[in-house]
N, C-alpha and C positions, 0 to 999 in steps of 0.2 A: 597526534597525527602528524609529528613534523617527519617523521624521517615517512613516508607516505611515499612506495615505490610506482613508476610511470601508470607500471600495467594495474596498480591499487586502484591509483586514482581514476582509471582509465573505467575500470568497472565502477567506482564509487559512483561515478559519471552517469553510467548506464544504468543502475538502480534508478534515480534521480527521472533521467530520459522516459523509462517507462512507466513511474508514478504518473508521469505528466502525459503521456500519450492515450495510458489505458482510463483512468480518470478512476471509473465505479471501480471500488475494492469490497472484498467482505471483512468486516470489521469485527474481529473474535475478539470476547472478555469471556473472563470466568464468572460462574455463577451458582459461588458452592465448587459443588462436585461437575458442574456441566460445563458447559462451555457452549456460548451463545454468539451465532455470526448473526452480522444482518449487512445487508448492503447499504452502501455511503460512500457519498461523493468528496473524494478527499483534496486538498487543498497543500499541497508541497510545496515548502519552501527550504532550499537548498542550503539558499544563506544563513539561515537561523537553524540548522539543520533537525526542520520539524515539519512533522505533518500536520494540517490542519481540517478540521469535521466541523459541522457546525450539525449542533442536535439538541433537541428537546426536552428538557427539564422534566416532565411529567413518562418520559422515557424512564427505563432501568439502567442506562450505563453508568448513570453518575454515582449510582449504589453498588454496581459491578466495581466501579472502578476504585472507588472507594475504599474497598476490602481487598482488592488485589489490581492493581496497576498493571500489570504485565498484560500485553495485545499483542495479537498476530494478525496482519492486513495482508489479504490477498487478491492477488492480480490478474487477471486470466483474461487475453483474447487469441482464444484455439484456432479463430479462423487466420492469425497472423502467425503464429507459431510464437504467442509471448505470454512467458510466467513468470510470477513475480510472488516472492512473498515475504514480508518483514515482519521483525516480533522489535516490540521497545517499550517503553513505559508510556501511558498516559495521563492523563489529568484534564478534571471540568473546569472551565476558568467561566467566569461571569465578568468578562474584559468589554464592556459594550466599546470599546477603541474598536480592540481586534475584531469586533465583530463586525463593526459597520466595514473595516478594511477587508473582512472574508465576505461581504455580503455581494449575493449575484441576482441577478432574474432567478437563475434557478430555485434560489433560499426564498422567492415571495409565493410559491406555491403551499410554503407549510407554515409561516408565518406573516405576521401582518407589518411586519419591517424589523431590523436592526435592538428597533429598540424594546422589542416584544418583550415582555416580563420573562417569556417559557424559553429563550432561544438562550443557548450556549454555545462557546466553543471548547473543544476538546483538540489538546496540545498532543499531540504524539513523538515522541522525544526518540529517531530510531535507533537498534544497535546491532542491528544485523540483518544480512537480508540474502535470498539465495534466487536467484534467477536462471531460468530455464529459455532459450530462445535457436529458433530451429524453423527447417525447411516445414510446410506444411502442405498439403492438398497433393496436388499430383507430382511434388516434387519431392515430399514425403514417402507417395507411394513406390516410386521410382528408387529411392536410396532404400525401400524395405526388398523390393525385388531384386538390386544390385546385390544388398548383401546376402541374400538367399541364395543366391546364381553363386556367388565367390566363396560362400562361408566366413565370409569376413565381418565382422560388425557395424552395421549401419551408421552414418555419418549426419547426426541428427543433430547438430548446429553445436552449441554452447551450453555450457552448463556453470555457475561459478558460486561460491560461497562468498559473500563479503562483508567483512568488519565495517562496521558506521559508526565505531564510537571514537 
């Protein structure tokens, strides 16, 4: 990532930005032939550049991920016009460090602290990510009737592909 041009890092930036903003992602593994989301509250850190989950032992991802490490975490708040989606590798760690430093109020709703036998954290390592971000509500409606009226193509914000490795 040295030679990493302005407008790169500029989006690398805004991946990062909206991890942090939208918070809940759906969190896809394989399983077999399926493919299994479930919602989870992710924990982005930029500097380390990794996601972090913290999830339950008596769960299935740590046997998802187990047999196939590849995840797709997805972002969605429609009512601001922001989308987010990243694919990268994951892995179960039993770091009780890391965990007490991911631990929040949130995480004492499902376990009994940090040091719970069942509680893990789950390292998501990204390497790609594609974000969608754009006018929404009546400013949406407005750029759909504009381009109606002109026959010109609707002006619906930003769209970008970007490398994370």
């Amino acid at each position: 990532m040295a030679d990493i041009k302005v407008s790169d890092r500029d989006d690398i930036a805004r991946v990062w930005q909206l991890m942090k903003k939208i918070d809940i992602c759906m969190f896809a593994t394989r399983d077999g032939e399926k493919i299994r989301a479930r919602p989870m509250s992710a924990r982005p850190h930029e500097e380390r550049n990794t996601i972090y989950f913290l999830t339950d032992v008596r769960g299935h991802k740590d046997g998802e991920l187990a047999n196939d490490d590849h995840v797709c975490l997805s972002w969605a708040k429609p009512g601001d016009g922001k989308f987010l989606v990243v694919t990268g590798r994951g892995a179960v760690l039993n770091d009780r460090a890391l965990i007490r430093e991911l631990w929040d109020k949130d995480a004492e709703a499902f376990w009994q602290g940090p040091d719970d036998p069942d509680v893990r954290a789950i390292a998501v390592t990204p390497e790609d990510a594609q974000f969608w971000e754009g006018p929404h509500g009546v400013v949406a409606t407005i750029q759909m009737i504009l381009a109606a009226a002109t026959a010109a193509p609707p002006v619906l914000g930003d769209q970008r592909k970007v490398d994370l490795n």
